[in-house]
Jmol script that loads the backbone (N, CA, C; Angstrom):
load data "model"
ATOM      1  N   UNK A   1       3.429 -12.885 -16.590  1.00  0.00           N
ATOM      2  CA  UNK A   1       4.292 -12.253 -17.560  1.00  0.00           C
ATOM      3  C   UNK A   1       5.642 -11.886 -16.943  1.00  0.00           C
ATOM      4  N   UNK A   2       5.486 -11.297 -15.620  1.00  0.00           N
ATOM      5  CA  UNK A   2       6.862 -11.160 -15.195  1.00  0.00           C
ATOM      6  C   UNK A   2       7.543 -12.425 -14.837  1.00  0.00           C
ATOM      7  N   UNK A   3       7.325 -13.726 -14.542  1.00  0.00           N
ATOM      8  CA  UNK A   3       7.950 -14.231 -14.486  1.00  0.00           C
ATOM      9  C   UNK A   3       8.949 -15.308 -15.575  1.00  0.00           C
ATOM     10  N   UNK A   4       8.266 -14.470 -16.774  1.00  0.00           N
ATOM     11  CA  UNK A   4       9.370 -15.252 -18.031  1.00  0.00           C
ATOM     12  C   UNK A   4       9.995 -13.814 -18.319  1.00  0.00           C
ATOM     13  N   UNK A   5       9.743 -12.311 -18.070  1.00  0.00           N
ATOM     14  CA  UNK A   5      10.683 -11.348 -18.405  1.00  0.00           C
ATOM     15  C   UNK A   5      11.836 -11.291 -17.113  1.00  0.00           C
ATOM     16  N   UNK A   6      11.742 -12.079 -16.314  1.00  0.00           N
ATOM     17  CA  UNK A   6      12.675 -12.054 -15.322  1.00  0.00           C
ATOM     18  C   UNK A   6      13.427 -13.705 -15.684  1.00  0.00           C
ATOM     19  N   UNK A   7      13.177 -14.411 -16.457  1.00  0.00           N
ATOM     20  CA  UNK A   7      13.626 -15.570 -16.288  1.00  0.00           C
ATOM     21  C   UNK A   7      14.862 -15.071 -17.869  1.00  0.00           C
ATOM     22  N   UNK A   8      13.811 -14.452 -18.274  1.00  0.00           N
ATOM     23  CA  UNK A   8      14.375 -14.121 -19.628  1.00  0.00           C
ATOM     24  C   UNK A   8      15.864 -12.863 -19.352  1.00  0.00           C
ATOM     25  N   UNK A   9      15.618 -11.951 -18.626  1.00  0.00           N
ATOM     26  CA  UNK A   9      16.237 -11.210 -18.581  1.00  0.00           C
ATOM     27  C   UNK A   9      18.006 -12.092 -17.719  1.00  0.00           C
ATOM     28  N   UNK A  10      17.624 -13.039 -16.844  1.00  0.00           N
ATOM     29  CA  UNK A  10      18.749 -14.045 -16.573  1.00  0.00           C
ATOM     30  C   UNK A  10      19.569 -14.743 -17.401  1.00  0.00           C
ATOM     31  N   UNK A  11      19.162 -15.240 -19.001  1.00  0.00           N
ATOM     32  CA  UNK A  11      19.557 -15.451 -19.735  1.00  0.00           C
ATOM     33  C   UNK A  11      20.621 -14.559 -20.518  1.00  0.00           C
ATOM     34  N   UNK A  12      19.676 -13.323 -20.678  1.00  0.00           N
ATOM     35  CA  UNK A  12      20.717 -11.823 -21.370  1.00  0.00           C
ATOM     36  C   UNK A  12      21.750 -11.709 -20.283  1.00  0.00           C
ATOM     37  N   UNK A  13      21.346 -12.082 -18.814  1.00  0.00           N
ATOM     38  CA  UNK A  13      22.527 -11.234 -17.917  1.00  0.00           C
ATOM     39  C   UNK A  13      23.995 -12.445 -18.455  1.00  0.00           C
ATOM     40  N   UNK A  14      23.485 -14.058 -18.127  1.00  0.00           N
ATOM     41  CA  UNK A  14      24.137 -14.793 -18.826  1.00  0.00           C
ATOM     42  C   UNK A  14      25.195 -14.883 -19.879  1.00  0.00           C
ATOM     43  N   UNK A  15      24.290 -13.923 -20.528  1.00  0.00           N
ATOM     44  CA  UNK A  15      25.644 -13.411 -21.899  1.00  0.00           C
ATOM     45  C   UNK A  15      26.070 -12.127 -22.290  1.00  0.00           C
ATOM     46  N   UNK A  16      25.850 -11.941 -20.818  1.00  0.00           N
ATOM     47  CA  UNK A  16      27.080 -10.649 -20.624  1.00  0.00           C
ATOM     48  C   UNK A  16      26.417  -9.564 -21.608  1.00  0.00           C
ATOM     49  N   UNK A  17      25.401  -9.630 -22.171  1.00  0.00           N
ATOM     50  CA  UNK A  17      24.339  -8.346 -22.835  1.00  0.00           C
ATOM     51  C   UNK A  17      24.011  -7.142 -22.212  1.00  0.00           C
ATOM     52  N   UNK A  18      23.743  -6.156 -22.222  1.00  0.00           N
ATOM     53  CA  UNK A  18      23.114  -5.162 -21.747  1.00  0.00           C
ATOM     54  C   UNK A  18      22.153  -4.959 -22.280  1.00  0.00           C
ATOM     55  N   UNK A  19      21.115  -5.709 -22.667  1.00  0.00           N
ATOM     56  CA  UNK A  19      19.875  -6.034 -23.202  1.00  0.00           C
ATOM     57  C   UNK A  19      18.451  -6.261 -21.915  1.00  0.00           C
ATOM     58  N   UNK A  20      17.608  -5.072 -22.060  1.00  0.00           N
ATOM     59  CA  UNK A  20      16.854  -4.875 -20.823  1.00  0.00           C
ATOM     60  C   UNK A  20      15.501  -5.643 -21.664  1.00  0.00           C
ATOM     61  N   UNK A  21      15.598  -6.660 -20.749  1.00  0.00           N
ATOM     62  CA  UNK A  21      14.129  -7.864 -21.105  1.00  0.00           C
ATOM     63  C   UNK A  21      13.046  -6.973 -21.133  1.00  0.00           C
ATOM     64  N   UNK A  22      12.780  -6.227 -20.236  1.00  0.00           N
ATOM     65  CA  UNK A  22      11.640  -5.484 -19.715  1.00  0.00           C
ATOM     66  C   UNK A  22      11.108  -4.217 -20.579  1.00  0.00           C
ATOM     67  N   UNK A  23      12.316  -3.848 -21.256  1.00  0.00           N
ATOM     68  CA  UNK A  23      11.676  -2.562 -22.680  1.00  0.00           C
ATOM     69  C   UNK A  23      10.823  -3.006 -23.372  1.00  0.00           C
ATOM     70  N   UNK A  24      10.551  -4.216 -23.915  1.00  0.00           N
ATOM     71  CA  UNK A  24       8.932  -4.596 -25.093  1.00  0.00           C
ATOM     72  C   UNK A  24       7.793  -4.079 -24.126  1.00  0.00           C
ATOM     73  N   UNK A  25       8.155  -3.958 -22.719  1.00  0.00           N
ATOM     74  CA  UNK A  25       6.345  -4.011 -21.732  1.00  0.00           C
ATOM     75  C   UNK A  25       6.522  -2.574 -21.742  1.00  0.00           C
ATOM     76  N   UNK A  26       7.521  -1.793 -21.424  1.00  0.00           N
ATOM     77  CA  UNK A  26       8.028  -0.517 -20.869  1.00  0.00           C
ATOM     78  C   UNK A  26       9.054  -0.112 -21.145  1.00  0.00           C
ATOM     79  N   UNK A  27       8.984   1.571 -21.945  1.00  0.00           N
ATOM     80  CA  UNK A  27      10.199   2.096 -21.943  1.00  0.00           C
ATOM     81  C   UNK A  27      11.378   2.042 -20.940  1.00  0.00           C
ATOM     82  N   UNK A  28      10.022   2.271 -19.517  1.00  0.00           N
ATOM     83  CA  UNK A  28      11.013   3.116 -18.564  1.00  0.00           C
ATOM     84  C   UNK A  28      11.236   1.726 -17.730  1.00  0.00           C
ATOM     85  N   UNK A  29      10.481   0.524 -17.772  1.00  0.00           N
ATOM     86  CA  UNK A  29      10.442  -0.889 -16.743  1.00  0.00           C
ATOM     87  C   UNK A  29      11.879  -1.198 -16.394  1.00  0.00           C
ATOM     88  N   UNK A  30      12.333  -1.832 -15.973  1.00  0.00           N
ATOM     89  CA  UNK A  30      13.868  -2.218 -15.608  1.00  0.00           C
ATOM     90  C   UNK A  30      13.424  -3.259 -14.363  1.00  0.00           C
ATOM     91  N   UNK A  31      14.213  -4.346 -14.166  1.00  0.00           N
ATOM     92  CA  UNK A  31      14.399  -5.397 -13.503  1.00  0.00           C
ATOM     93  C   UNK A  31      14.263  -4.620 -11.746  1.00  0.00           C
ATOM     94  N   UNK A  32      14.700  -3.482 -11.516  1.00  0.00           N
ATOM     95  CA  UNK A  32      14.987  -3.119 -10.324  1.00  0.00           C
ATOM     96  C   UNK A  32      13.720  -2.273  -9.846  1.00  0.00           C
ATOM     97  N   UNK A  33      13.208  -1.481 -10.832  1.00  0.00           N
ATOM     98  CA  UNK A  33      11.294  -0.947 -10.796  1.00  0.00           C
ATOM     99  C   UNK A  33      10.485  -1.960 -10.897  1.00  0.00           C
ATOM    100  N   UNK A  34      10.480  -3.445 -11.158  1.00  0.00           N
ATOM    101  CA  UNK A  34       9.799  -4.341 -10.891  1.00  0.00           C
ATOM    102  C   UNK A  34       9.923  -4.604  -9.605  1.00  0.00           C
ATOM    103  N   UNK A  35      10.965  -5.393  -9.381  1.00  0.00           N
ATOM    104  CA  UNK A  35      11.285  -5.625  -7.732  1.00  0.00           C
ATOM    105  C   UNK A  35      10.839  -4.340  -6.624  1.00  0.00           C
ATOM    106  N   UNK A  36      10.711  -3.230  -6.890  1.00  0.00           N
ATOM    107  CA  UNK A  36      10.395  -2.118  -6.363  1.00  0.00           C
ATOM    108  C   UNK A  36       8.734  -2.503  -6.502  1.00  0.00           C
ATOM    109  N   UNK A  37       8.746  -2.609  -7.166  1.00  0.00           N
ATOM    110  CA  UNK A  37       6.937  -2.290  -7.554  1.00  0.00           C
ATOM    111  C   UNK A  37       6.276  -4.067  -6.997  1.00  0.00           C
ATOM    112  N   UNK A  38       6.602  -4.830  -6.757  1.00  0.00           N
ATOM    113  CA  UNK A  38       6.376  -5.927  -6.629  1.00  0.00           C
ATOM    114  C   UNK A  38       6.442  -6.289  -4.978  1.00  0.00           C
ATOM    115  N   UNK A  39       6.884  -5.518  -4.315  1.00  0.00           N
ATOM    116  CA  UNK A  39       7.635  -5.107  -2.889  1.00  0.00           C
ATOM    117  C   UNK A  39       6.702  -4.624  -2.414  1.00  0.00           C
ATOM    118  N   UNK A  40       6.022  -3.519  -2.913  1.00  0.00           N
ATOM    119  CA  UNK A  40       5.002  -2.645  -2.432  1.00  0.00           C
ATOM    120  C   UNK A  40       3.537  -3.477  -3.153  1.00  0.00           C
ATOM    121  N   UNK A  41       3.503  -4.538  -3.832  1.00  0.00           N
ATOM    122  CA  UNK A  41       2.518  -4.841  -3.718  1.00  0.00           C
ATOM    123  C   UNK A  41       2.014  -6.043  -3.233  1.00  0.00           C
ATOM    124  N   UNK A  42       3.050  -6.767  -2.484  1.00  0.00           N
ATOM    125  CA  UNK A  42       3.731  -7.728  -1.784  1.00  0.00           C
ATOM    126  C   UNK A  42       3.630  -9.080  -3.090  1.00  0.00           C
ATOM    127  N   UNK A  43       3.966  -8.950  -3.860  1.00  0.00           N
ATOM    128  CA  UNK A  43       3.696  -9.469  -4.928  1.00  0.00           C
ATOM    129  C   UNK A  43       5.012 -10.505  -4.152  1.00  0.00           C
ATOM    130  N   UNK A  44       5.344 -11.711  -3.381  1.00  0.00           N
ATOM    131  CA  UNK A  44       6.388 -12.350  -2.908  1.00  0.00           C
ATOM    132  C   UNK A  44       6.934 -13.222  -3.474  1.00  0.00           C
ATOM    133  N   UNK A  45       6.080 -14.159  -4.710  1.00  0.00           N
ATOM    134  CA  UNK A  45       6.435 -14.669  -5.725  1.00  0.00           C
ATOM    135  C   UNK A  45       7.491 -14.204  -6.533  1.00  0.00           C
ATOM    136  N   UNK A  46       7.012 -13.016  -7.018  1.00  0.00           N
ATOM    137  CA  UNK A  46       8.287 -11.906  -8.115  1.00  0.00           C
ATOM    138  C   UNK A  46       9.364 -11.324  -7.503  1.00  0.00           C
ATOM    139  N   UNK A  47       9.008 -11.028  -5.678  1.00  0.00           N
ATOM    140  CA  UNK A  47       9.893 -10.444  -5.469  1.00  0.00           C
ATOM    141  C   UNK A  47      11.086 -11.645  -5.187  1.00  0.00           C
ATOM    142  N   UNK A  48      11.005 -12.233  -4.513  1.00  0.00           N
ATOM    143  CA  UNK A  48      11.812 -13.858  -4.332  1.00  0.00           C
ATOM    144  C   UNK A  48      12.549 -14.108  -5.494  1.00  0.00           C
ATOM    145  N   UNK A  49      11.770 -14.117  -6.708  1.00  0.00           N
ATOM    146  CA  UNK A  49      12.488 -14.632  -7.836  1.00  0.00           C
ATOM    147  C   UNK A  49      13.305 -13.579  -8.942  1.00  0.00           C
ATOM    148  N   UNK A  50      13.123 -12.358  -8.421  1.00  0.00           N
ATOM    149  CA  UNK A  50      14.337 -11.357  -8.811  1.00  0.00           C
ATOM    150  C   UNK A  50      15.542 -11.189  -7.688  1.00  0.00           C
ATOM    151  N   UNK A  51      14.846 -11.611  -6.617  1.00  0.00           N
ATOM    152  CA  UNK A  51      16.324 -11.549  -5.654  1.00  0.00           C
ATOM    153  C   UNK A  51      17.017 -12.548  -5.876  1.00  0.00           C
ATOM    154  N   UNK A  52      16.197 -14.010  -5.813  1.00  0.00           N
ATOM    155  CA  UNK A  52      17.156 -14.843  -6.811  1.00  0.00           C
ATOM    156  C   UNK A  52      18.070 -14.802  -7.825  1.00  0.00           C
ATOM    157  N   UNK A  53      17.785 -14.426  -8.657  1.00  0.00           N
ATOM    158  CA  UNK A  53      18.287 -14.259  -9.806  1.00  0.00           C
ATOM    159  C   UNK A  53      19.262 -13.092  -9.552  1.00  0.00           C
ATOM    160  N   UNK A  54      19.064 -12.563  -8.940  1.00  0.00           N
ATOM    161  CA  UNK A  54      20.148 -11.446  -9.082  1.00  0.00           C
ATOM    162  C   UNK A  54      21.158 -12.304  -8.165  1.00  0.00           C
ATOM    163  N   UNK A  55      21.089 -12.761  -7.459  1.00  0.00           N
ATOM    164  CA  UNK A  55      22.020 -13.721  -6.070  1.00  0.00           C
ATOM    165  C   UNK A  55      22.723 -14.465  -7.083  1.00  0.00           C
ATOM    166  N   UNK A  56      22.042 -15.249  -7.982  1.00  0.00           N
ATOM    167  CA  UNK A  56      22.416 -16.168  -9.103  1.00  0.00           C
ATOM    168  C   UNK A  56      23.676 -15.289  -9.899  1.00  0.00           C
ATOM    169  N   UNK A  57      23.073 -14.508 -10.332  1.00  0.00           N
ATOM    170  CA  UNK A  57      23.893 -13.486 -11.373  1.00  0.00           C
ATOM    171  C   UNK A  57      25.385 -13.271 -10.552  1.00  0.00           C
ATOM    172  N   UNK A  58      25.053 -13.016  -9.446  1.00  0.00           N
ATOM    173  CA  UNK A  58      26.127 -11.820  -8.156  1.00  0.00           C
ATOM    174  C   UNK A  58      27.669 -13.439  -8.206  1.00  0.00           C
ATOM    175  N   UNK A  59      26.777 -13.872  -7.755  1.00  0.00           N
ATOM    176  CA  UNK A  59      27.551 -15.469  -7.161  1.00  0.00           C
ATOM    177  C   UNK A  59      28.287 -15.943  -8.732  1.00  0.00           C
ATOM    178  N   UNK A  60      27.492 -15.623  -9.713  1.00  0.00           N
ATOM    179  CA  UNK A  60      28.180 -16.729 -10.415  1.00  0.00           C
ATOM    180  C   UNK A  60      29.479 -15.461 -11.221  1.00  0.00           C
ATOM    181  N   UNK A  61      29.583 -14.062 -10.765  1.00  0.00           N
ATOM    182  CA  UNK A  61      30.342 -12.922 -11.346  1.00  0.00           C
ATOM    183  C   UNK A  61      31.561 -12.876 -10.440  1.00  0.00           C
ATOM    184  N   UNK A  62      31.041 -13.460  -9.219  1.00  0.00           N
ATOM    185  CA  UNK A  62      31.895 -13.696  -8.020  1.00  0.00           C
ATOM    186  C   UNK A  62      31.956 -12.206  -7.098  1.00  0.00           C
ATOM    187  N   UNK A  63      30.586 -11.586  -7.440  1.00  0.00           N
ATOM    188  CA  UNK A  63      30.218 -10.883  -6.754  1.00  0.00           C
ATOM    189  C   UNK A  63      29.657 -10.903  -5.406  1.00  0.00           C
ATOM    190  N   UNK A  64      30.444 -11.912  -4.204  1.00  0.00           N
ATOM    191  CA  UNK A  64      30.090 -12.312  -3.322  1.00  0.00           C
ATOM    192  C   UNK A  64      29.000 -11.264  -2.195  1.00  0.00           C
ATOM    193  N   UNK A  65      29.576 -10.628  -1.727  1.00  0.00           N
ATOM    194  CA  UNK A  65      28.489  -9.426  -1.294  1.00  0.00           C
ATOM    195  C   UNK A  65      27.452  -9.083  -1.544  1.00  0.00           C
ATOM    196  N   UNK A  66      27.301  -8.662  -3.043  1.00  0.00           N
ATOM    197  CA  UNK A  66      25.948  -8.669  -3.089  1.00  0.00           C
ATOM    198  C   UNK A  66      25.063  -9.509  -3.300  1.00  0.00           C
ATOM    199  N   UNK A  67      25.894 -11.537  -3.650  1.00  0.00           N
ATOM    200  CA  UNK A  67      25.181 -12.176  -3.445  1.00  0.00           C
ATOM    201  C   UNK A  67      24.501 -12.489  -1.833  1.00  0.00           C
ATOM    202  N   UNK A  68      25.370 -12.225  -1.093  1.00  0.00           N
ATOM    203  CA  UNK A  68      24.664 -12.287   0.308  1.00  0.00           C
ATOM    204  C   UNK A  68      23.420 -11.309   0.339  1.00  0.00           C
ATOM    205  N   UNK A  69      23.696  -9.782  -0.100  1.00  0.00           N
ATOM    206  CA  UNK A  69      22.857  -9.370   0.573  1.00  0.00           C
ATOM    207  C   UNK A  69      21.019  -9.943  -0.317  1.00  0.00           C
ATOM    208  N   UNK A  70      21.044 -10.013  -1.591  1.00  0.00           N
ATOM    209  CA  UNK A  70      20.624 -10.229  -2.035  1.00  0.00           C
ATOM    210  C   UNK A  70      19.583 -11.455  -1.603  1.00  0.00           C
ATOM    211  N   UNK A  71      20.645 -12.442  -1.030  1.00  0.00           N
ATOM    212  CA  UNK A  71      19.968 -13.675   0.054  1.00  0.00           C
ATOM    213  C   UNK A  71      18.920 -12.941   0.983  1.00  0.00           C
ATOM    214  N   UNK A  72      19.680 -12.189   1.527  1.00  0.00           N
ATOM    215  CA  UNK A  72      18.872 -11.884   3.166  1.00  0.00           C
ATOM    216  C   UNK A  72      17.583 -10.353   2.080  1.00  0.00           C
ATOM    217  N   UNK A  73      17.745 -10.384   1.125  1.00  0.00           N
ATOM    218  CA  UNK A  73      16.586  -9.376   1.129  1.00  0.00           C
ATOM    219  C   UNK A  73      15.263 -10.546   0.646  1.00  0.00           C
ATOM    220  N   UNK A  74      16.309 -11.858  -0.050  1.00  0.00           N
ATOM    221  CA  UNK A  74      15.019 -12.768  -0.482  1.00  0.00           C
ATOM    222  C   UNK A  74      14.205 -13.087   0.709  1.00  0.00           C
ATOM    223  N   UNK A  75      15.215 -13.114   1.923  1.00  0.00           N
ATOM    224  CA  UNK A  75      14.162 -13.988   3.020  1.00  0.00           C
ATOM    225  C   UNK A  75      13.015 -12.956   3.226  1.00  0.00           C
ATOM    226  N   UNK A  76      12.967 -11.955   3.409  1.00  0.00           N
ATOM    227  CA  UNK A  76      11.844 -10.992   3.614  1.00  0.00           C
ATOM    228  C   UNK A  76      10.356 -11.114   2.969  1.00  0.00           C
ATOM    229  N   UNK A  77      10.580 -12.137   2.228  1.00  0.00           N
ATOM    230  CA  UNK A  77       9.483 -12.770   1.434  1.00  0.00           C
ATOM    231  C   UNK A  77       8.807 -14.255   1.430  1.00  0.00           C
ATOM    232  N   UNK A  78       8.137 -14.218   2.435  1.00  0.00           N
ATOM    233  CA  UNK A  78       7.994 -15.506   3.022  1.00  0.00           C
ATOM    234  C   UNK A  78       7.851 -16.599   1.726  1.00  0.00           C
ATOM    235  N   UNK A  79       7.634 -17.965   1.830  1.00  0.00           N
ATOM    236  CA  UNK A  79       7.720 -19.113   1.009  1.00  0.00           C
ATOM    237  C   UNK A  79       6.547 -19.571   1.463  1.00  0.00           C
ATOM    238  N   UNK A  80       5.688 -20.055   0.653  1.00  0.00           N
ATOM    239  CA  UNK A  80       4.325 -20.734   1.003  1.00  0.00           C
ATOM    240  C   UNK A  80       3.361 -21.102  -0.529  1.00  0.00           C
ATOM    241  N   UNK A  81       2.270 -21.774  -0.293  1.00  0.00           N
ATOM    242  CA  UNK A  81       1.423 -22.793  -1.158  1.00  0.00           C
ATOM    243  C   UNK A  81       1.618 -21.048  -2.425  1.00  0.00           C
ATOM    244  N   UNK A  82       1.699 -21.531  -3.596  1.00  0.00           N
ATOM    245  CA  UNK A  82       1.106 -20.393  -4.025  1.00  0.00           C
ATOM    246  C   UNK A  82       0.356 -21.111  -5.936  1.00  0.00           C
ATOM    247  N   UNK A  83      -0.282 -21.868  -5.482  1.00  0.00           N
ATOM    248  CA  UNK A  83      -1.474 -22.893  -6.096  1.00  0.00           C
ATOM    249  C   UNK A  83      -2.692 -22.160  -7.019  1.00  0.00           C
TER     250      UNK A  83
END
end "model"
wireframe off; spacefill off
backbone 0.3
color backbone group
C-alpha cells in the first residue's frame, strides 16, 4: 500500500498540489512519518523509494542540495533480491 501512496503522492508533488496522498490511511500520516516509521522498521524498500522520490522532486525544483542529501540518505538502505 505504501508503495502506490508514495508513487501517488509524486504525482500531486508533480502538480505543484499540496494534496497529502497519505490522509485517506491517516489523519496525522505524512510522507515524512512514513519514511520515519519505515527507517525504524528497516522497511528498505519504502525507505529507498521515498528518498527517491523526494531526490526526484528536489532535482527536478532545482533544489540541488537537498537532492544530494537525499541521495546519500538513500544509500543507507542497502539494494538487494527483494522477491
Amino acid at each position: 500500500m505504501s508503495y502506490f501512496l508514495i508513487q501517488h503522492q509524486l504525482a500531486l508533488d508533480l502538480m505543484g498540489t499540496d494534496q497529502n496522498a497519505f490522509l485517506p490511511l491517516s489523519n496525522v500520516m505524512t510522507e515524512d512519518l512514513c519514511l520515519e516509521s519505515s527507517r525504524i522498521k528497516n522497511a528498505h524498500l519504502i525507505s529507498r523509494l521515498i528518498c527517491n522520490k523526494k531526490k526526484y522532486i528536489a532535482f527536478y525544483k532545482g533544489d540541488l542540495e537537498t537532492a544530494a542529501k537525499m541521495y546519500d540518505l538513500s544509500l543507507e538502505f542497502p539494494t538487494g533480491a527483494h522477491g
